[in-house]
C-alpha positions in Angstrom: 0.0 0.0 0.0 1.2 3.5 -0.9 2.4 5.7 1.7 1.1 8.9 1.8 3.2 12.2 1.4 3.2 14.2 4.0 2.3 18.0 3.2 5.0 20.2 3.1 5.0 23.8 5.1 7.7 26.8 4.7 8.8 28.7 7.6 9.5 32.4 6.4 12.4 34.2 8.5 12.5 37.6 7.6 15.8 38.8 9.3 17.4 42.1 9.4 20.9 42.9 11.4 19.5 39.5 13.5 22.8 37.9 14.3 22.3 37.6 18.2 18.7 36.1 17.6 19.7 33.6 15.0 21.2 30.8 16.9 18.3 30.8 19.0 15.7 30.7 17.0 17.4 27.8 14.9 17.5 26.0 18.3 13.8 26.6 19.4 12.6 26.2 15.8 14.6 23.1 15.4 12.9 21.9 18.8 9.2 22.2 17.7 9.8 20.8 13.7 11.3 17.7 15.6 8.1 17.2 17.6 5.8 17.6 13.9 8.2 15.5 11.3 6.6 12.9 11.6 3.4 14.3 9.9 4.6 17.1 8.3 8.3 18.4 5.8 9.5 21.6 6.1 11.4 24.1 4.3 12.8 27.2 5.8 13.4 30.4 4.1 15.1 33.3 5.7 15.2 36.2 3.9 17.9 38.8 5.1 17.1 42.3 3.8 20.6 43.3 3.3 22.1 42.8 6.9 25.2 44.8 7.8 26.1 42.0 10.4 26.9 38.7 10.3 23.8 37.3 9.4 24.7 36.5 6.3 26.8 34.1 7.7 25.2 32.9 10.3 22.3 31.8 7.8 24.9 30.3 5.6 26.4 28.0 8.1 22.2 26.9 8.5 22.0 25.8 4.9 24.9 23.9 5.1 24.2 22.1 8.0 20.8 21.6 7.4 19.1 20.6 4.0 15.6 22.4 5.3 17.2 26.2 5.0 17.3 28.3 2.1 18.7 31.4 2.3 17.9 34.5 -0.2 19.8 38.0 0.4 18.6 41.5 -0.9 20.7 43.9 -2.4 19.6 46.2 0.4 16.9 46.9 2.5 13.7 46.7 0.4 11.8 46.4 3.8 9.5 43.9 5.7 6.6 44.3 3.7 9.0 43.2 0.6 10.0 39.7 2.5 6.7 38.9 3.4 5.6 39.3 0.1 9.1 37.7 -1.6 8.0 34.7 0.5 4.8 34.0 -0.7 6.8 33.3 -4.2 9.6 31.2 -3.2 7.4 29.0 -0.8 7.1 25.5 -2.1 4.8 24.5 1.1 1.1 23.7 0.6 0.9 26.0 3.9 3.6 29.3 4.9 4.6 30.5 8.0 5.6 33.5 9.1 8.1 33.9 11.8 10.3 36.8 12.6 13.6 36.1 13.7 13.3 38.7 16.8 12.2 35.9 18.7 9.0 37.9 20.3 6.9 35.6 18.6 7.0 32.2 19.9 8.0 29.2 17.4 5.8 26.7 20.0 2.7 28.2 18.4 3.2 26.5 15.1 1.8 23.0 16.4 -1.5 25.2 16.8 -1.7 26.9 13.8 -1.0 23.5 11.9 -4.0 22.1 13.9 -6.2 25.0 13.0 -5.1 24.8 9.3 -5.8 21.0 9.2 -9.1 21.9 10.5 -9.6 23.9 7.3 -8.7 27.2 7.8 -6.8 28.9 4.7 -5.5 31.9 7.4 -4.5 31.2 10.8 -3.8 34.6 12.8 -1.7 35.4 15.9 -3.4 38.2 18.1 -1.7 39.9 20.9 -3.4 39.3 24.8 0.1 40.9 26.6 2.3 43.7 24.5 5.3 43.4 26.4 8.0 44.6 24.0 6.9 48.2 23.9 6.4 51.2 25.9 3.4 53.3 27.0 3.2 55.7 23.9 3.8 52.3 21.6 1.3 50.0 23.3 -1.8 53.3 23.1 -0.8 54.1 19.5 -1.6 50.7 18.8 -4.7 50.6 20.5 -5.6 53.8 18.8 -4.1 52.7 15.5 -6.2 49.3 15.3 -9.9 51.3 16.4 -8.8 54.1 13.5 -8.5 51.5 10.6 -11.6 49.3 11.8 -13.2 52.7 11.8 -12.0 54.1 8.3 -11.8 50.9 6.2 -14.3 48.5 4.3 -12.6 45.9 5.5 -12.9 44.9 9.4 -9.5 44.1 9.7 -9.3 42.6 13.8 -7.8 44.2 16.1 -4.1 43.2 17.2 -3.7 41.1 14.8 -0.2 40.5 13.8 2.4 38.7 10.7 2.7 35.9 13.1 0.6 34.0 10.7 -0.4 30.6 8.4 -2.0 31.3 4.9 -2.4 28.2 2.9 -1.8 27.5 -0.5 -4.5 29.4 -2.2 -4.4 32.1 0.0 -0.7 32.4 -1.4 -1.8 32.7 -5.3 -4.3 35.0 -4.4 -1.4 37.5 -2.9 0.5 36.3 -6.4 -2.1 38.2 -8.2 -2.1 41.9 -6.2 0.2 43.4 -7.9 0.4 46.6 -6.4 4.0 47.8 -5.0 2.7 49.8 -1.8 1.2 46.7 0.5 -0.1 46.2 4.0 -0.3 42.5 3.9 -2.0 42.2 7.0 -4.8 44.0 5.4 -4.3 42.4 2.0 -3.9 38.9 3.4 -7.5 39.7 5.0 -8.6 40.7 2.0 -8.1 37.8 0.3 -11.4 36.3 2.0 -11.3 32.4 2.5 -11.3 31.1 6.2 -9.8 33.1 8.7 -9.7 32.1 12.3 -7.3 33.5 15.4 -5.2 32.6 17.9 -4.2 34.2 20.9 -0.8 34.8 22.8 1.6 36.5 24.6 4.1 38.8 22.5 7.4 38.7 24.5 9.9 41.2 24.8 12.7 41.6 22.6 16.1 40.5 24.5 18.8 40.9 21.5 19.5 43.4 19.1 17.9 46.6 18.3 14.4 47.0 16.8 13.9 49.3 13.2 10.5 49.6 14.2 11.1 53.3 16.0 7.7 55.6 16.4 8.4 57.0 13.5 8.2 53.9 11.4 4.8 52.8 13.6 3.6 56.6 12.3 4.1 55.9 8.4 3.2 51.9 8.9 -0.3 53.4 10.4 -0.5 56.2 7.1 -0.3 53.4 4.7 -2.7 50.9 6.2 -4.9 53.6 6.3 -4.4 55.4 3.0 -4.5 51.8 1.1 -7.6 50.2 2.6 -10.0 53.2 3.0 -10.5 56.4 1.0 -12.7 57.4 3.9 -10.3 60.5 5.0 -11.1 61.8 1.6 -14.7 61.6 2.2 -13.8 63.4 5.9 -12.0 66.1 4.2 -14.5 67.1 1.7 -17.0 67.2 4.6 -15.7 69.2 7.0 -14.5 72.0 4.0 -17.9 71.9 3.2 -19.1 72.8 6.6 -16.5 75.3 7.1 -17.6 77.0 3.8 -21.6 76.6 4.8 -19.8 78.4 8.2 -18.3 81.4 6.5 -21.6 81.8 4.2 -23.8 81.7 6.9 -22.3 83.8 9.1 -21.1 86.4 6.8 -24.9 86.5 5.6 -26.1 86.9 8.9 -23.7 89.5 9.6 -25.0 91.4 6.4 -28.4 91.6 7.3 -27.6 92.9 10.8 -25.4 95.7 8.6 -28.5 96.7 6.6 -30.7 96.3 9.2 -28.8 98.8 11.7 -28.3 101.3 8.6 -31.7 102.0 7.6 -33.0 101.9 11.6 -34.7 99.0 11.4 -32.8 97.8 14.3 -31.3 99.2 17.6 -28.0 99.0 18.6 -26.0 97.1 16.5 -22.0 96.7 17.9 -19.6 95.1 14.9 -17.6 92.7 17.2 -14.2 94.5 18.0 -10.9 92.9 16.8 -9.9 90.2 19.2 -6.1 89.4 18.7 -6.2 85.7 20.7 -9.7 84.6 18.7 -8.5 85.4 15.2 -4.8 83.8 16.3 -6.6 80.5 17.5 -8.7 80.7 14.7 -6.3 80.7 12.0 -3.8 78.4 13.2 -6.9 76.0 13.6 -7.7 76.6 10.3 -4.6 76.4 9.2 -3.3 73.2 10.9 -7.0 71.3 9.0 -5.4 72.7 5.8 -2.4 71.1 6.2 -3.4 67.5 7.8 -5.9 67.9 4.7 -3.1 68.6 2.0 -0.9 66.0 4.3 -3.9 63.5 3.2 -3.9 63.9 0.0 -0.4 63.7 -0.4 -0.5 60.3 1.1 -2.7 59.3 -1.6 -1.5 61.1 -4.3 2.4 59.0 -3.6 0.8 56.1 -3.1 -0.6 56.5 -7.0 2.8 57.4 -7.7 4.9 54.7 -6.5 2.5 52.3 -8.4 3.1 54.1 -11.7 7.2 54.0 -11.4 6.4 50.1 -11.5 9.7 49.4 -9.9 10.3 45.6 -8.7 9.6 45.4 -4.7 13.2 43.8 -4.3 16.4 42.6 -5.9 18.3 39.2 -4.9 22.0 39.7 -4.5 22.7 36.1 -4.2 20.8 32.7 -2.7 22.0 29.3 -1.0 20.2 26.4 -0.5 18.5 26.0 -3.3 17.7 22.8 -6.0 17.8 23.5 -9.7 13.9 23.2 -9.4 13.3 25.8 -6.9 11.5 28.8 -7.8 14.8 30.8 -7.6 16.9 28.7 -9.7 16.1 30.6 -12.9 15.2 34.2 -11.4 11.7 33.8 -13.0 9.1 35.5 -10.8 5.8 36.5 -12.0 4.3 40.2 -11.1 4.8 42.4 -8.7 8.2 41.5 -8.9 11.3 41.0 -11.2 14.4 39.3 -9.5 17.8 40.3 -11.5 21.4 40.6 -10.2 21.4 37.4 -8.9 24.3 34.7 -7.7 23.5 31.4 -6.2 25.9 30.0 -3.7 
C-alpha cells in the first residue's frame, strides 16, 4: 500500500541585522519541527534584507548544515513588507509561516496553527493578549491605531492582529495576483477572503539586538494601512471643507443683514464685534493646521498612485543558497509584482 506524502510547510524568516537572535531561533525552531516530522516536511526560508552583520553568515552555516534552510539575500533593505511578500513566491509549502527572527513571537505556536489549518482554515492569525515589547506611547498608539482602521476601512480588519501568521496555499496565489508595490499584507492577506480564524498569545519582549520599528516607522506603517484600505479621509476632508464653507456663508450672511438692518434703523444698537487678537490667532492656526493635515492627506494618496506608476520591482536578490535547480529561484523567473535580477547562487 502507498504511503502517503506528508504536506509540506515553509517557515519564512524575515531577518534584518538578527545575528544575536539567530542561533536561538534555529535552536527553538529546530525543537518544535522535531516534535511535527513525523506528519509534516518543512522548508525554511530566511530572507535577510541586506544585513550589515553577520547574518549572512550565520544563515549560511544553516543551509549547510541543514538541507531544510534556504537562504535569499537582498541587495539592500527593500523592507518587511517586501520579505513577506518575496516569501509568498519562493514558498514550495502547501501552507507558509511567518516567523520573525526577533524571537518575540514564539515558534511553540506553530503546532497550533497547523492544527487549526488542518481543520480547514486557509488563514490562521496570531493576536496579541500581553504587548510586552513596547512602551506606553507604543502600546496606546496601537490601540488607537487598530480602532482608527476598523473605523476608516471596508474591510474589518481585527484588532491586534499580527504577521505571526499561516495562509495556505491558495491564499498564497491570491497575494501572487495583487500586484500593487505599496502593500499592508496584514490588510491584504484579510482581503483575500477564504477562512480566517485566530489565535491568541503573549508577545514577549525583545532581548537581542535593536528594533527598526522606531515611532516614526509605527507613524508611516499606520498612514499606509490607512491610506490603502479606505478612501474614507477623503470623504472626511470634503465634509468638514464643506461645513467650514456653509460656516463662513452663513455667518457672513447673517452678519450682512444685521449691517443693513442697523443702517436703515430698522434695528437698535448694533456693535460690529471689536478685533480680538487671541480669537482670530486660534482661529487661523486652527484653520490652518485642517489645511495642512488635509493637504498631508492627500499627499499620502497622491504618492501612493505614484509609487504604483514607477512600477519598480519590490526587491532585488544579490545572491541565494540552498537551493535545487527546481526551486523557484533557480532561474530568477518571478511573475508580477516583482522582477528578481542581479542574482548569484551560492
Amino acid at each position: 500500500m502507498r504511503e502517503e506524502k506528508k504536506p509540506l510547510v515553509t517557515i519564512m524568516v524575515p531577518a534584518y541585522n538578527e545575528e544575536e537572535n539567530l542561533p536561538e531561533l534555529y535552536k527553538r525552531l529546530s525543537h518544535v519541527l522535531a516534535k511535527l516530522e513525523s506528519e509534516y516536511q518543512f522548508e525554511c526560508l530566511l530572507i535577510d534584507n541586506g544585513s550589515h552583520d553577520q547574518t549572512e553568515r550565520i544563515a549560511l552555516e544553516f543551509t549547510k548544515k541543514d538541507n531544510r534552510w534556504k537562504y535569499i539575500r537582498f541587495s539592500r533593505n527593500f523592507s518587511i513588507v517586501a520579505s513577506l511578500t518575496a516569501a509568498v513566491f519562493y514558498a514550495k509549502g502547501v501552507a507558509l509561516v511567518y516567523l520573525f527572527s526577533d524571537l518575540q513571537d514564539p515558534p511553540e505556536a506553530i503546532p497550533e496553527m497547523l492544527e487549526k489549518w488542518r481543520q480547514g482554515y486557509d488563514v490562521v492569525y496570531g493576536v496579541v493578549r500581553e504587548r510586552h515589547d513596547s512602551g506606553l506611547l507604543k502600546t496606546v498608539g496601537a490601540r488607537l491605531f487598530y480602532r482608527l482602521l476598523f473605523w476608516c476601512s471596508e474591510l474589518k480588519i481585527p484588532a491586534n492582529a499580527t504577521d505571526f501568521r499561516l495562509i495556505s496555499r491558495p491564499v498564497m496565489e491570491a497575494l501572487k495576483g495583487c500586484g500593487e508595490r505599496v502593500r499592508y499584507m496584514r490588510g491584504l492577506i484579510f482581503w483575500t477572503g477564504f477562512r480566517q480564524t485566530s489565535f491568541v498569545y503573549d508577545r514577549s519582549p525583545r532581548k537581542r539586538g535593536r528594533s527598526t520599528a522606531d515611532v516614526l516607522f509605527c507613524f508611516r506603517f499606520a498612514i499606509t494601512a490607512i491610506t490603502i484600505f479606505s478612501s474614507k479621509p477623503l470623504h472626511i476632508m470634503s465634509v468638514l471643507g464643506m461645513v467650514m464653507m456653509l460656516l463662513g456663508f452663513f455667518g457672513a450672511s447673517a452678519y450682512s443683514v444685521f449691517y443693513f438692518l442697523h443702517s436703515f434703523h430698522l434695528i437698535g444698537v448694533f456693535n460690529p464685534p471689536s478685533p480680538g487678537w487671541t480669537t482670530m490667532i486660534l482661529i487661523i492656526l486652527f484653520l490652518g493646521g485642517m489645511q495642512f493635515l488635509f493637504l498631508g492627506l492627500l499627499g499620502e494618496y497622491i504618492g501612493n498612485a505614484y509609487t504604483e506608476l514607477k512600477n519598480r520591482p519590490l526587491w532585488i536578490v544579490e545572491k541565494t543558497a540552498g537551493f535545487k535547480e527546481n526551486d523557484p529561484v533557480g532561474d530568477y523567473e518571478v511573475r508580477q509584482p516583482s522582477v528578481i535580477c542581479s542574482s548569484r547562487v551560492i
